[in-house]
C-alpha positions as CSV (number, residue, x, y, z in Angstrom):
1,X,-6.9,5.8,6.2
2,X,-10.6,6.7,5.0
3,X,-12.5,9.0,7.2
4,X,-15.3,8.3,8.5
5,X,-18.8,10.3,8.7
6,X,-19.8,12.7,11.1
7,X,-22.3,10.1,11.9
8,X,-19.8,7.5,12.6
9,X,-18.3,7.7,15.9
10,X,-14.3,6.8,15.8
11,X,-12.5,5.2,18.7
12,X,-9.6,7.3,20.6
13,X,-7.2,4.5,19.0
14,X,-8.7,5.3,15.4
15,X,-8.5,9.1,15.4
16,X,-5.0,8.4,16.5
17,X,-3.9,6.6,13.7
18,X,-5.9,8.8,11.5
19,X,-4.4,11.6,12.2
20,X,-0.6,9.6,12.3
21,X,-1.7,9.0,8.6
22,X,-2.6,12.7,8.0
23,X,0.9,14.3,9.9
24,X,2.8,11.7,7.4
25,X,0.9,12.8,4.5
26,X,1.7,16.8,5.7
27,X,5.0,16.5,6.6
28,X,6.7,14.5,4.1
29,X,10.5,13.8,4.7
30,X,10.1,14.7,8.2
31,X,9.8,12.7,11.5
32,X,6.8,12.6,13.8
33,X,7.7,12.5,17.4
34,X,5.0,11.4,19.7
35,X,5.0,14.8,20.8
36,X,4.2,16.4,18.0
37,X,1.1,13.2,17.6
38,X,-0.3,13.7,20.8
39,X,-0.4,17.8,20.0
40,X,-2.1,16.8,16.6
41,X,-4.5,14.4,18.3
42,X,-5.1,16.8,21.4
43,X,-3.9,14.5,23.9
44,X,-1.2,14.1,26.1
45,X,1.7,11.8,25.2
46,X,0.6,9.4,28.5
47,X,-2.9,9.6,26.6
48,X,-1.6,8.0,23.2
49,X,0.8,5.5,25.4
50,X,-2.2,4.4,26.9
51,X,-3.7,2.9,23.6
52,X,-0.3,2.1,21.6
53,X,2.9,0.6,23.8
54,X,5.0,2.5,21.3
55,X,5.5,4.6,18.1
56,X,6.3,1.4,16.2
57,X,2.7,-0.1,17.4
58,X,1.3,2.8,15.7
59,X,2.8,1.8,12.3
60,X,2.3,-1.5,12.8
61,X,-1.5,-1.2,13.0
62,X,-1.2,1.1,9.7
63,X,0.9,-1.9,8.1
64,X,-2.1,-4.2,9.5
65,X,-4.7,-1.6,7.5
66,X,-3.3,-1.5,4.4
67,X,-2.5,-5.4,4.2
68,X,-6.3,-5.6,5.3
69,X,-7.5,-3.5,3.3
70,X,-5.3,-4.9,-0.3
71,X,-5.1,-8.1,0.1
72,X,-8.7,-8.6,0.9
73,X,-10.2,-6.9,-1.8
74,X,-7.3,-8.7,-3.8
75,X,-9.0,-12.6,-3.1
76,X,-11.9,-10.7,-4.0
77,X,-10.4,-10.0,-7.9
78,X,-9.2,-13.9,-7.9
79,X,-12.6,-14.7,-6.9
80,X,-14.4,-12.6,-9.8
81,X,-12.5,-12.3,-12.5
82,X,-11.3,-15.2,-14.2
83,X,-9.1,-13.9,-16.9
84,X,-5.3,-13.0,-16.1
85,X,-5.1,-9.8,-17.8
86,X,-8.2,-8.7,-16.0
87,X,-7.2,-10.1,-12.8
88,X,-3.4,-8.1,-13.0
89,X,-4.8,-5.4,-14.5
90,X,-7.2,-4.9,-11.2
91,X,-4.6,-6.1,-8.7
92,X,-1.8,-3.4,-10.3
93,X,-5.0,-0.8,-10.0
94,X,-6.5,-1.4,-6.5
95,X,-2.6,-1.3,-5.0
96,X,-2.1,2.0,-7.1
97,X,-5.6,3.5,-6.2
98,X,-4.8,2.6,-2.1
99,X,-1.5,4.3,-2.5
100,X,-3.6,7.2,-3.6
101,X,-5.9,7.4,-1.0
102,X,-3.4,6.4,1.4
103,X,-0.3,9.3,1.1
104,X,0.5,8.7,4.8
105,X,1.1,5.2,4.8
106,X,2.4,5.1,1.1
107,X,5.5,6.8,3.0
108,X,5.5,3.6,5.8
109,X,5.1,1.0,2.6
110,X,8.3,2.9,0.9
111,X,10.1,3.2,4.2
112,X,10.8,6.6,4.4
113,X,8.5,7.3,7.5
114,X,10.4,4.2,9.1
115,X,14.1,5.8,8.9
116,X,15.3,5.7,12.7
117,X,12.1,3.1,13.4
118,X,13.0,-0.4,14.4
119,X,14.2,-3.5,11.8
120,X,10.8,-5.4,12.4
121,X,8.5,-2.5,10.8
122,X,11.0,-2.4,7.5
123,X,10.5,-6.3,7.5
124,X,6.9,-6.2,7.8
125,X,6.6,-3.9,4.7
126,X,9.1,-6.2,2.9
127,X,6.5,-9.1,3.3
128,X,3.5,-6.9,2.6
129,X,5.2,-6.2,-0.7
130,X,6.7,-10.1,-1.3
131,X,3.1,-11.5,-0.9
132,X,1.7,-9.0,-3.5
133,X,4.6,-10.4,-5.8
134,X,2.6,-14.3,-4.4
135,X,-0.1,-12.6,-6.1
136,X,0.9,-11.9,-9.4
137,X,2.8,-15.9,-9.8
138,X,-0.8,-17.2,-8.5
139,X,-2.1,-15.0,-11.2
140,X,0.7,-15.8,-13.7
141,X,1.2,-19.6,-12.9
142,X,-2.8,-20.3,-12.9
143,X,-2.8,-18.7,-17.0
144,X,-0.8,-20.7,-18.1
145,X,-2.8,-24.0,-16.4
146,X,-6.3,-22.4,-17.3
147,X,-6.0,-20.0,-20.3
148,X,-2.9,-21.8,-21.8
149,X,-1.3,-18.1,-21.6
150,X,2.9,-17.9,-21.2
151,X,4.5,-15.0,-20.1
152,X,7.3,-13.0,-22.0
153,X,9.5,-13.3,-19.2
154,X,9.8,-16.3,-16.7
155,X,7.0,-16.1,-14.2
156,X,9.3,-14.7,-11.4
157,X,10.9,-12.0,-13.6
158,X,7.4,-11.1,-14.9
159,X,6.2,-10.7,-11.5
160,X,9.2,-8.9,-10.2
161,X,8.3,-6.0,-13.0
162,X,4.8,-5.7,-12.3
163,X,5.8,-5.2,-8.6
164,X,8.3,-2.7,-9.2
165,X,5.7,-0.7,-11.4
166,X,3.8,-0.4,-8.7
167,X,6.7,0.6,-6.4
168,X,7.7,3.2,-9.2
169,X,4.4,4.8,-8.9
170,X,4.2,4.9,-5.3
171,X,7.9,6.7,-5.4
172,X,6.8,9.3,-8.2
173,X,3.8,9.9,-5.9
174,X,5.9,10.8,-2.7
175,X,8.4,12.2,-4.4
176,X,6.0,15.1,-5.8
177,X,4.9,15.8,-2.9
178,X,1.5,13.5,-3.6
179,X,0.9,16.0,-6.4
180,X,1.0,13.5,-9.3
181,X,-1.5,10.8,-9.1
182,X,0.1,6.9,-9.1
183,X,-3.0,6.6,-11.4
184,X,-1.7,9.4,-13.5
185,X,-1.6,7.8,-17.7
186,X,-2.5,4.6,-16.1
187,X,-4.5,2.9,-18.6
188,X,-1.8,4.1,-21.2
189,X,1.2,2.5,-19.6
190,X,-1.2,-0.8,-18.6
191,X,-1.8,-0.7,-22.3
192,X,2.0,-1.1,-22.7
193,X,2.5,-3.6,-20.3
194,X,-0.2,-5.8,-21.2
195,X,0.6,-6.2,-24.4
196,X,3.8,-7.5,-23.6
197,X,3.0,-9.2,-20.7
198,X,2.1,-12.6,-22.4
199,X,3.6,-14.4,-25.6
């Protein structure tokens, strides 16, 4: 999650989920108990129970963030940009760019901070990740209405690949560690895709 200024005072219930975000980002691979939270925050466990009923409401409200934060900037791109390229092109960039920003809860949208969480939280990622694939046949479906563009691949194939790109990324990301960029060669691969995107 973005910090926020000196200036800008956060709520008990932000700084918490900030530094959740932060402990993911440190500890990749490992666990975080609300023990080892509450040490991180300064608070006692009773003091972060107060504020989230459980561990799982934690993630939840950093699921809730980064669907927030996506998807609205997303109908902002569909609202701009009339052109499909442009529009994927922006859409496969913000998602990358948020994983960037985002280590911490780039390890809650791949799962791996969820292993031992509860069914709901993996099913709530799988939906955050299905309505970004929505996106792309909007996208897709409205070219070929507006711009008379076809895609290479059937529409639901097309937009299975541009979601797993970004999947891809976020993996190579986590797996190093968040040492290589998701944005790393970016415009060089796009340049790839694009080109073979449409017929």
């Amino acid at each position: 999650m973005p910090k926020k200024t000196s200036s800008e005072k956060i709520s008990r219930k932000e700084q918490i989920l900030q530094t959740l975000a932060q402990e993911l980002e440190k500890r990749p691979g490992n666990r975080i108990t609300t023990a080892g939270l509450a040490k991180a925050v300064g608070v006692s466990e009773a003091a972060l129970y107060r504020h989230f009923a459980s561990k799982a409401k934690m993630f939840e409200a950093l699921i809730a963030f980064a669907e927030d934060s996506v998807f609205s900037r997303i109908n902002r791109i569909l609202e701009e940009e009339k052109s499909a390229h442009s529009r994927c092109a922006q859409v496969l960039y913000l998602s990358l760019m948020f994983a960037d920003k985002n280590p911490g809860i780039t390890r809650i949208l791949l799962g791996d901070a969820l292993v031992g969480e509860t069914e709901r939280l993996r099913v709530r990622v799988d939906q955050f990740f299905s309505r970004l694939e929505s996106q792309f046949k909007q996208i897709l479906r409205e070219a070929e209405m507006r711009e008379n563009l076809k895609t290479s691949l059937p529409v639901d194939s097309a937009c299975t690949l541009l979601v797993a790109v970004i999947e891809g990324r976020m993996h190579q990301y986590q797996r190093t560690e968040f040492k290589r960029s998701p944005v790393t060669q970016w415009e060089e691969h796009w340049a790839l895709v694009s080109a073979n995107l449409f017929q």
